[in-house]
Phi, psi and omega in degrees: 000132184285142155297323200284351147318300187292322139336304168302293169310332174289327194306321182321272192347303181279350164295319190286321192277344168285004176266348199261192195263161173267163158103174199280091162306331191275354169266348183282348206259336168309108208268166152244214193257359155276354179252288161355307201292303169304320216287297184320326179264317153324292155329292158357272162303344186303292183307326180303323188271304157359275216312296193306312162337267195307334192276307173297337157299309161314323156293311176319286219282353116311009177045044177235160175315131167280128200229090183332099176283120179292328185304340187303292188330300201292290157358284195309297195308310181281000160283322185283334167278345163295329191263260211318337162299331186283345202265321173299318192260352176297331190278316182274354148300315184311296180292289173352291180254270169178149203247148159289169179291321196236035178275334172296319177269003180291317209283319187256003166282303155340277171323312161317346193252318182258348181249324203253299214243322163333293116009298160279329184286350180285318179312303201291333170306315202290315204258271211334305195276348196302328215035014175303306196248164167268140217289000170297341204269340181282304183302317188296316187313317200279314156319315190282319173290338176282327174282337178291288169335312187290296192331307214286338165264347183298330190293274200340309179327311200249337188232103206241154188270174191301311197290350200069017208271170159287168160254108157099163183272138179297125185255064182260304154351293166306314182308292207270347148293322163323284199303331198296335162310312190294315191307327222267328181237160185242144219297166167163181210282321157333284201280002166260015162275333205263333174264329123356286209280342160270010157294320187290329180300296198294324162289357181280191185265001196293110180290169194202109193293134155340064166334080162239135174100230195266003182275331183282324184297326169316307194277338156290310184303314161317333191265309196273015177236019160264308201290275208328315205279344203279323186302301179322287204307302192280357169296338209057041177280158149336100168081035159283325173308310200278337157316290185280350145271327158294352174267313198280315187303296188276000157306300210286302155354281137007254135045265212281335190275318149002292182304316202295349194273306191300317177312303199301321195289306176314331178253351146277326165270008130327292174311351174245308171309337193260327175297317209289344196279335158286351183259000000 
């Protein structure tokens, strides 16, 4: 063997170690307090889904018709708003204070647990047993909202718009349109057209504004006064009912008006560009 043999095989090693990354590795591993915060939303969904589980297992293995108990439903739901508070504010702490190396994949792997597959196992609790629809169609409904989640954070990750607006309905949004059907309706081919078609919302080109300032307190207030009516509602108090259908009605409303507002404005500032360009 040549020196310059030797030579070489010694060079591998240091080729290899120079791909790999510097620097003070042991901070990466560090949570702050925005990342508690994503862990939290994870968790969340994590239980939503536990409670939901055990309620349909529990119901089999007595060998009686599984029937959705709304208090389970209702429970599941104020953990996914407990999560989604948790999700509104890991961003103003991360700016606030300080972000970890890995709080943007902490932040969207979470979401993933509470918005994307949480939601969908709730569609199939909600649909699968019913025998209203055929449960492949149910399961496609349900799928179709977890993969519109997963694109929908992979985009956000990679794509950012001119306006700083969100692309596609956000899907913490999404979620919780979801869920307001499922609460709002009994499974059939309509409403599983309707988680469908918010699936598709997430995945679109349709921008959607961004909660800064006083829009974000609007959207705090908003997420703790659905935990007050859901809480009433799974208690079974006085005027729960009628709360958590004026909440799930103007969730879905909301929603659905946000494109027709954005198509219009767009096709007025056409509509202005073709005057200014004839005149």
């Amino acid at each position: 063997m040549t020196t310059s043999d030797l030579g070489a095989d010694a060079s591998w090693p240091v080729e290899g170690l120079a791909d790999e990354p510097q620097g003070p590795v042991g901070k990466a591993f560090r949570l702050s307090a925005a990342d508690s915060l994503s862990l939290g939303n994870a968790l969340s969904g994590f239980l939503a889904v536990c409670l939901l589980a055990w309620s349909a297992i529990t119901d089999l293995q007595s060998g009686v018709k599984f029937e959705p108990d709304p208090r389970f439903f209702g429970t599941a739901v104020v953990l996914l708003l407990v999560g989604a508070t948790c999700d509104l504010f890991d961003g103003l702490v991360a700016r606030r204070f300080r972000a970890s190396a890995m709080g943007a994949e902490l932040d969207n792997l979470a979401d993933v647990i509470s918005f994307g597959f949480a939601p969908a196992f709730m569609v199939v609790i909600w649909g699968g047993f019913s025998g209203r629809v055929p449960l492949w169609l149910v399961l496609f409904a349900a799928a179709s909202v977890l993969l519109a989640g997963v694109v929908r954070l992979a985009r956000f990750a990679c794509v950012k718009t001119k306006s700083g607006d969100f692309m596609g309905l956000p899907i913490p949004m999404g979620a919780m349109t979801v869920v307001s059907i499922v609460l709002l309706f009994q499974p059939g081919y309509v409403t599983i057209a309707g988680i469908i078609a918010v699936a598709w919302l997430m995945v679109s080109r349709i921008e959607y504004p961004k909660p800064k300032g006083n829009l974000a307190a609007v959207v705090l207030a908003w997420m703790m006064i659905n935990v007050a009516c859901l809480i009433i509602w799974a208690a079974r108090l006085a005027g729960g009912d009628q709360l958590i259908t004026v909440g799930a009605v103007m969730q879905i409303a909301m929603v659905s008006a946000i494109p027709l507002r954005v198509l219009m404005f767009k096709k007025q500032r056409r509509r202005e560009r073709r005057e200014e360009s004839v005149g």
